[in-house]
C-alpha positions as CSV (number, residue, x, y, z in Angstrom):
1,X,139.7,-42.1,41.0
2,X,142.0,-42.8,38.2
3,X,140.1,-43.6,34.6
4,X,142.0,-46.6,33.4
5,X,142.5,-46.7,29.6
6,X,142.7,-49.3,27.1
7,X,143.6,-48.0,23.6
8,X,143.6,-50.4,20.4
9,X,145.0,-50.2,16.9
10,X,141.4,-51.0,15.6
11,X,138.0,-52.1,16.2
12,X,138.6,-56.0,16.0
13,X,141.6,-56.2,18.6
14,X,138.9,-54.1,21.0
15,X,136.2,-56.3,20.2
16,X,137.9,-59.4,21.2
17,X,139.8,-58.0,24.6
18,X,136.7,-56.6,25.6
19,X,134.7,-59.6,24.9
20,X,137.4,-61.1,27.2
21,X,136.9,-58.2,30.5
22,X,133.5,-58.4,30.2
23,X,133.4,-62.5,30.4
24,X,135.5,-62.4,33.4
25,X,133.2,-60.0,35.3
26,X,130.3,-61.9,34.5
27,X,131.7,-65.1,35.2
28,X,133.2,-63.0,38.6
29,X,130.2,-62.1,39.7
30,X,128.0,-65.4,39.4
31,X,131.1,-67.0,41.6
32,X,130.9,-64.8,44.3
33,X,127.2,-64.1,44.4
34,X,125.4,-66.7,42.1
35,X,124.3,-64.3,39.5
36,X,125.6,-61.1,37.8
37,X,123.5,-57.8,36.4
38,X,125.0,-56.3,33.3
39,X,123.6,-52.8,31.9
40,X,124.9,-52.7,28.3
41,X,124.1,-49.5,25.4
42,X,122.5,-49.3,21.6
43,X,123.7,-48.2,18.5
44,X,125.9,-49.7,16.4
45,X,129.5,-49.6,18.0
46,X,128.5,-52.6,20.4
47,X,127.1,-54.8,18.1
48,X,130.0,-56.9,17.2
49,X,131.0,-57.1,20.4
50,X,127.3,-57.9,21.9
51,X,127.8,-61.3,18.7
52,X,131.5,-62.1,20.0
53,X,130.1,-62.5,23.5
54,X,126.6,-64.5,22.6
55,X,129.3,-67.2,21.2
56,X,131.0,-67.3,24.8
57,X,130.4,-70.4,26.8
58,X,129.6,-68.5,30.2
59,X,126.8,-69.0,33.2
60,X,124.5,-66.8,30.9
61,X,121.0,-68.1,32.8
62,X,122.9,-66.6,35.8
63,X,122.7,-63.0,34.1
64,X,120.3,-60.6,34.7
65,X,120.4,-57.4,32.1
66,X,118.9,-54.5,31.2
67,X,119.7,-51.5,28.4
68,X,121.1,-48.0,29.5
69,X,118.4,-46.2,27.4
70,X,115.6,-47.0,25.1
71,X,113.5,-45.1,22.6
72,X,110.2,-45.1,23.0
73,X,109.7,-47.6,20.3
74,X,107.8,-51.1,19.8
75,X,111.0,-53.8,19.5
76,X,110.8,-54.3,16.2
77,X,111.2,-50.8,15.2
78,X,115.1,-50.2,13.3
79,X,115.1,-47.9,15.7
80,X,114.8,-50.3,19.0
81,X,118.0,-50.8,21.2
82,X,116.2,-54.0,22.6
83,X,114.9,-54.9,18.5
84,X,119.5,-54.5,18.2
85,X,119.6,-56.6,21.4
86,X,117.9,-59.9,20.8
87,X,119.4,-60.9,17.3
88,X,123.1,-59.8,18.3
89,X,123.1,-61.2,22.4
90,X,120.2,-62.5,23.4
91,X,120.8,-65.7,20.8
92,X,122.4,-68.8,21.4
93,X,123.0,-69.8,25.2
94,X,122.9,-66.2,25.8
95,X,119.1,-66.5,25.6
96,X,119.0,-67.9,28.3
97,X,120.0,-63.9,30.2
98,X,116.9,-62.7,32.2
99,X,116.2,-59.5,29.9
100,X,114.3,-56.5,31.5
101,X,113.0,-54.1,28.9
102,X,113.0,-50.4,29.3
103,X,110.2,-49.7,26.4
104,X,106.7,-51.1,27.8
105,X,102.9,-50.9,26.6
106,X,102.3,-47.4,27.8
107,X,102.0,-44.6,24.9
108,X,104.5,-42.2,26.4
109,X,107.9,-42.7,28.5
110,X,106.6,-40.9,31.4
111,X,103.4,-43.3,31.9
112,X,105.5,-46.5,31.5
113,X,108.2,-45.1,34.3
114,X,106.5,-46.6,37.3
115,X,106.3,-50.0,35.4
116,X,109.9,-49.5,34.1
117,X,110.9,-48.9,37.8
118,X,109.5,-52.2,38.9
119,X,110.8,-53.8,36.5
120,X,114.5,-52.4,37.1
121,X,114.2,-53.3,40.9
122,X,114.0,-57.4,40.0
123,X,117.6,-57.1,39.0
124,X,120.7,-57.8,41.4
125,X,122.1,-54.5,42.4
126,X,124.3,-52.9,42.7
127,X,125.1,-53.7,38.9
128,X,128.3,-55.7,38.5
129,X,129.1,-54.0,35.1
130,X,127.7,-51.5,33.0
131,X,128.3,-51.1,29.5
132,X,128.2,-47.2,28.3
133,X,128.7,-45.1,24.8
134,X,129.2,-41.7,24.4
135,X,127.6,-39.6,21.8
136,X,129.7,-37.0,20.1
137,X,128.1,-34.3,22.1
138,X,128.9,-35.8,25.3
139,X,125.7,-37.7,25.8
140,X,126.1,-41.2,27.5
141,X,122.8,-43.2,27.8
142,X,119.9,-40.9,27.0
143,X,121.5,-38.2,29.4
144,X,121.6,-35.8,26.5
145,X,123.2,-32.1,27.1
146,X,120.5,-29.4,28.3
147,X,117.2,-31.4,28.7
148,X,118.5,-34.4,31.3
149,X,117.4,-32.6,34.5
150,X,117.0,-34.8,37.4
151,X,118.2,-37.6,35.6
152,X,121.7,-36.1,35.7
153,X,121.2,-36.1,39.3
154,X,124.2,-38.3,41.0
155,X,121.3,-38.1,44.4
156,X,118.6,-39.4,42.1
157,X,116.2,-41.3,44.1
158,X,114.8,-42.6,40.6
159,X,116.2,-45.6,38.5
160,X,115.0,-44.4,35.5
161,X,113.7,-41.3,34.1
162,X,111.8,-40.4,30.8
163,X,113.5,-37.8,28.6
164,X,112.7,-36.3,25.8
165,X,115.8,-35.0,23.5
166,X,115.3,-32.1,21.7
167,X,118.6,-33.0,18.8
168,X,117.5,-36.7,19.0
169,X,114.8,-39.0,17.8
170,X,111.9,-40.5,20.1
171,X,111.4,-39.6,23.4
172,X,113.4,-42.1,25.7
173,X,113.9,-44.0,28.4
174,X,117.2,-43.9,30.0
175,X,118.6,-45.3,33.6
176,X,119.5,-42.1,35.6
177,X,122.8,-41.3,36.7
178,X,122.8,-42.4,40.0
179,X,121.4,-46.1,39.0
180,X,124.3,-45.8,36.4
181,X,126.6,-45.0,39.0
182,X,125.0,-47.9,41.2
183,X,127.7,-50.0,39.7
184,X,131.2,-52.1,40.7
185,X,132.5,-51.3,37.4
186,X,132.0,-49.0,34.6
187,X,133.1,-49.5,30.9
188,X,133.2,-46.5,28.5
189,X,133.0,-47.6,24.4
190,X,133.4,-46.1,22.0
191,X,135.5,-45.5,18.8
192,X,136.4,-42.8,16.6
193,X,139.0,-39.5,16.7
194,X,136.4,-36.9,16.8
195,X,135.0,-38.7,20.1
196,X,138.5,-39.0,22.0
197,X,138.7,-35.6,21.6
198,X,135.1,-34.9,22.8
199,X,136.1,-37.4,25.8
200,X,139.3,-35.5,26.6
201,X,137.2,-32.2,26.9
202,X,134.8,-33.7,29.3
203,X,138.2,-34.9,31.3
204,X,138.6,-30.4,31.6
205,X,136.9,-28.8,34.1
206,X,133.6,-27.2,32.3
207,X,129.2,-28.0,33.5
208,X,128.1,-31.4,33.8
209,X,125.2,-30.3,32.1
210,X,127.4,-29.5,28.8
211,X,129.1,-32.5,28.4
212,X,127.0,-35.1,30.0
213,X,129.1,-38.0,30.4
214,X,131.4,-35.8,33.0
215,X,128.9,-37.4,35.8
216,X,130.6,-40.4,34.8
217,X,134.2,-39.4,34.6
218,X,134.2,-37.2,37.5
219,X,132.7,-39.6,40.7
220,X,135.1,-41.1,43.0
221,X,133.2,-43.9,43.9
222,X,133.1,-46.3,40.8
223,X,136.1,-47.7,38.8
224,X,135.9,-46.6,35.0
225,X,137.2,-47.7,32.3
226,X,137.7,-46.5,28.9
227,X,138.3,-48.8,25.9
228,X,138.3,-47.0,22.5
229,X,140.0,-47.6,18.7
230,X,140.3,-45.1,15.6
């Protein structure tokens, strides 16, 4: 299957087309099947879109989401995908989304899986659209190159897997490939030269297990789409 790709001049003309797809499958989805399940990433290259979209008038009690990864951090650690979340999406009418956490009360990712995995079946799947950034090693989620395991695992049987990065901070909680890949649509974001060139790497033949984010790029089974800027 053909990766469609949407190329801006900079960040802001991507922010506000984006903002635009992503409002259309969300306001898609709730037509045809009364609600919609969005799967959306950390760090800072989503954040002004993640404001844009909080401002859009859209069925947003309809919406049931979830993060691709998490840190195995309290919220309101800097460090928190879901502590990014709240102030940036989650405000507004956009409080109104049904939020399912990845980070729980157990002390260690493992522990909290089970209770992650419940928590991950209340959605709607398959997921109507799932938001995903790539790391300049190839990682997308928490799938991080040489320590993913099973979690790479397009057969997964598992939603969610801990994982526990040896180049990164905090062990994690990340959605496994095949939930990822349990998906109508999939969005690649991110921005940057040095991670186009990473991206058109992972488009050469060369272990999943090197460049992570191949287990996206390479299934025939999901639509991708990648929308980048310098």
């Amino acid at each position: 299957m053909a990766i469609v790709e949407h190329l801006f001049p900079d960040a802001e003309a991507l922010t506000a087309a984006l903002a635009e797809r992503v409002s259309e499958a969300l306001e898609a989805a709730v037509g045809a099947r009364g609600r919609a399940s969005l799967v959306v990433s950390g760090g800072r290259t989503p954040r002004p879109l993640f404001e844009t979209l909080a401002q859009r008038d859209l069925p947003w009690s309809q919406v049931h989401a979830t993060l691709a990864d998490e840190r195995w951090v309290d919220a309101d650690s800097l460090d928190s995908n879901e502590g990014m979340l709240r102030p940036s999406l989650l405000q507004g009418q956009a409080a109104a989304v049904h939020f399912v956490p990845l980070k729980n009360e157990a002390p260690d990712p493992e522990l909290g899986r089970a209770e992650c995995a419940a928590a991950l079946a209340g959605m709607p799947w398959p997921l109507d659209l799932v938001l995903l950034g790539m790391g300049a090693d190839g990682h997308t989620a928490s799938l991080f190159p040489g320590v993913a395991g099973e979690a790479l695992n397009p057969n997964c049987a598992d939603t969610c897997r801990a994982v526990y990065p040896e180049t990164a901070t905090h062990p994690r909680m990340s959605l496994t490939a095949s939930a990822l890949l349990a998906s109508r649509v999939l969005i690649l974001h991110f921005t940057g030269e040095e991670k186009l060139a990473v991206y058109r790497q992972a488009l050469e033949p060369g272990p999943i297990e090197e460049l992570p984010v191949r287990v996206v790029l390479r299934q025939p089974k999901v639509p991708v789409e990648l929308w980048w800027s310098p």
